[in-house]
C-alpha positions in Angstrom: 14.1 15.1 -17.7 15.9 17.9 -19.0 12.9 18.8 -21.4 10.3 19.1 -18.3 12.5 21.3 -16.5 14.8 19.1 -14.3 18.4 20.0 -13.8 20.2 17.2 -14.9 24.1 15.7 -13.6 26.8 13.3 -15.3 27.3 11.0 -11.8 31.0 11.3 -12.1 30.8 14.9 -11.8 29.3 15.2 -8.6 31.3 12.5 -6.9 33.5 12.6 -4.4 36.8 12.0 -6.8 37.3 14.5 -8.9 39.4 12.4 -11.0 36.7 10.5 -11.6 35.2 12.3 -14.0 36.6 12.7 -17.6 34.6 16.9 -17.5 35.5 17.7 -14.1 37.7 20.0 -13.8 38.9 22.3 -10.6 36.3 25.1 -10.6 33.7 22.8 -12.7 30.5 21.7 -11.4 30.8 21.1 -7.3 31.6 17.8 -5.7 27.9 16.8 -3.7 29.2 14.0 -2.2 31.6 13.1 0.7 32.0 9.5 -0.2 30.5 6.9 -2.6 28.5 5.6 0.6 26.7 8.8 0.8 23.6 8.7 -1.5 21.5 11.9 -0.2 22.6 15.5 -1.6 23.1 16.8 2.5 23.3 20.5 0.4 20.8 20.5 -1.5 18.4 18.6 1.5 19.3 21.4 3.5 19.0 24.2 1.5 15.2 22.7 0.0 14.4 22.1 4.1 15.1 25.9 4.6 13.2 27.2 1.9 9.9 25.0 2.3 10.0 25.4 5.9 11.1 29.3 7.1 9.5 30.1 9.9 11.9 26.6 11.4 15.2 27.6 12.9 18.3 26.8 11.1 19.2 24.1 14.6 15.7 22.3 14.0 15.8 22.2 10.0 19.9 20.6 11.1 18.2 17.7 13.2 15.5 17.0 10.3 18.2 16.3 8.2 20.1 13.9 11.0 17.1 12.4 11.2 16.3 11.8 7.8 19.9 10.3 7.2 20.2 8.4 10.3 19.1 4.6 9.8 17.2 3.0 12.8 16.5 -0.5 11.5 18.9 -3.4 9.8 15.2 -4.1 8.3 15.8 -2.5 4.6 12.3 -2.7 4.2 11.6 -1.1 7.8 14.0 1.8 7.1 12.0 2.4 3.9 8.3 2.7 5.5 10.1 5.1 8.5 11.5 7.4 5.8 7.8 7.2 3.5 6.3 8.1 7.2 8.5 11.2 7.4 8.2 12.4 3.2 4.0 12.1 4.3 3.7 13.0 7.5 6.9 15.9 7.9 9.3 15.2 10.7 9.4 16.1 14.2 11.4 18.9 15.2 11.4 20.9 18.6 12.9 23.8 19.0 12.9 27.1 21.7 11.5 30.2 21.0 10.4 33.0 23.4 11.6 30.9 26.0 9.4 27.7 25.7 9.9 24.7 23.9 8.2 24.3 20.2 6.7 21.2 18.8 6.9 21.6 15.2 7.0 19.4 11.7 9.3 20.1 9.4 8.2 18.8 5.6 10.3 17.5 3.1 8.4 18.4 -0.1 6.6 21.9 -1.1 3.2 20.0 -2.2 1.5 23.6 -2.8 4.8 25.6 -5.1 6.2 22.4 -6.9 8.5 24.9 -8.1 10.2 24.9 -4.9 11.4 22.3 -5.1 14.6 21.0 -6.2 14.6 18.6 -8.8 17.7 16.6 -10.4 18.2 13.5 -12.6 22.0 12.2 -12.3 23.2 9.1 -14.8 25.6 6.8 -13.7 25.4 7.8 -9.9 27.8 5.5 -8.2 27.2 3.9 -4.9 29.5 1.8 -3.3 28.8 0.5 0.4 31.2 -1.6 2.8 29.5 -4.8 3.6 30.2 -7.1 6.8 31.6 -11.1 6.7 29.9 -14.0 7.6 32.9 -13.2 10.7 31.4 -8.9 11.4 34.4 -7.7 9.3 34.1 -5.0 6.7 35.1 -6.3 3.1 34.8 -3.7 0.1 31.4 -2.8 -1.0 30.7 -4.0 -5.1 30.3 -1.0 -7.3 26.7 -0.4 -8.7 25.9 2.1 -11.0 22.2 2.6 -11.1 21.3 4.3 -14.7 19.2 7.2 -13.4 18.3 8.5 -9.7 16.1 10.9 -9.4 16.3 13.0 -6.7 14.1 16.0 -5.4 15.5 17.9 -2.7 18.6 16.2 -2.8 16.5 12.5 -1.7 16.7 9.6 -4.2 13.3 9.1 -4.7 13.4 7.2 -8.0 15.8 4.6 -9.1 15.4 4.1 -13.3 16.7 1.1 -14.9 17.0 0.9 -18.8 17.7 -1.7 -21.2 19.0 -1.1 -25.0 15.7 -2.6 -27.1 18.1 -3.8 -29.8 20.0 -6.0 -27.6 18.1 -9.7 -27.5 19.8 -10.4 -24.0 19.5 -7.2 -22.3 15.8 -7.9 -21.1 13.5 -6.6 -19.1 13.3 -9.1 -17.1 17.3 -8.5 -16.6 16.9 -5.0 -15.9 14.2 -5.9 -13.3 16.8 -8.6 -11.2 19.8 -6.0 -11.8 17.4 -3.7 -9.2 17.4 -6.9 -6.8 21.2 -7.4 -7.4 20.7 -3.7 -6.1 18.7 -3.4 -3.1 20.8 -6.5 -1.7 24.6 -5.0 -2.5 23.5 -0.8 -2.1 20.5 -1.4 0.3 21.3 2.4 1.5 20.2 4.1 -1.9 17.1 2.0 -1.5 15.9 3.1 2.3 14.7 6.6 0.6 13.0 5.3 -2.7 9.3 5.7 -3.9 9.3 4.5 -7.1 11.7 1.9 -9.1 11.3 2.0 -13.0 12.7 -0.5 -15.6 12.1 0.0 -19.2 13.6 -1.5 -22.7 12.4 2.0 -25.0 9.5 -0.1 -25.7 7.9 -1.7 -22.2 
């Protein structure tokens, strides 16, 4: 990733604990996260928003991004085809301007300057998510530590799973249930991805 031109993250150092990272130090590279629940980059979402879309007031590019983050749907699946909807089709934003009320679309990717985009491969990101009791009470999330997100704009878009070739048990058949292990104990990470990869070096 770094070779084509991506910026590229240790997880750890872009956590919310600082002491969680064995390079972090105060004045290192900024914390992008407000807790391990939290799997969009809100600053670098907004930020990309405001530059691929300038002519949209600050307020409207602020309710793209609530939007964008807010889940609608207990459906993991259903949250995933309203969030594709929104990367294809933009999302809807009204705003005023000269005293009337603007229907507008905000877009999340810059299709025609790819170089406006921002683009960033973080190892070991890790996600941890409360989950509920047969009873509705929150018990503490597992800790999964996907090998690669990919994110552009600060959206997970790609989750990359990899297996050592030299290791007999470490399939890729294993790497291919680890993502269903995934999806079912970090479905949040999941609700904004286009593409899941799992490779040994070799397949």
């Amino acid at each position: 990733f770094e070779t084509l031109g991506w910026q590229i993250a240790f997880g750890p150092d872009i956590s919310p604990d600082l002491s969680a990272s064995p390079t972090r130090q105060a004045g290192g590279p900024a914390c992008e996260r407000q807790d391990y629940d939290q799997v969009v980059l809100n600053g670098r979402l907004q930020i990309a928003l405001a530059n691929i879309n300038p002519n949209i007031p600050p307020d409207a590019i602020g309710e793209a991004v609530r939007k964008i983050t807010r889940t609608e749907s207990p459906s993991l699946i259903e949250n995933n085809r309203r969030f594709h909807r929104m990367l294809t089709d933009g999302v809807d934003v009204s705003y005023m301007q000269g005293g009337r009320e603007v229907h507008d679309k905000v877009w999340l990717l810059d299709l025609e300057d790819l170089e406006n985009n921002d683009w960033l491969a973080v190892n070991q990101f890790t996600v941890i998510e409360d989950r509920l009791s047969a009873c509705g009470h929150a018990q503490a999330g597992r800790n999964r530590r996907p090998d690669i997100v990919v994110f552009v704009n600060g959206l997970p878009l790609g989750v990359i799973e990899l297996k050592n070739p030299a290791d007999e048990k470490a399939t890729i058949r294993h790497a291919f249930n680890q993502l269903q292990t995934y999806k079912s104990d970090i479905p949040g990470l999941f609700i904004y991805n286009e593409l899941l990869v799992i490779s040994d070096g070799l397949e």
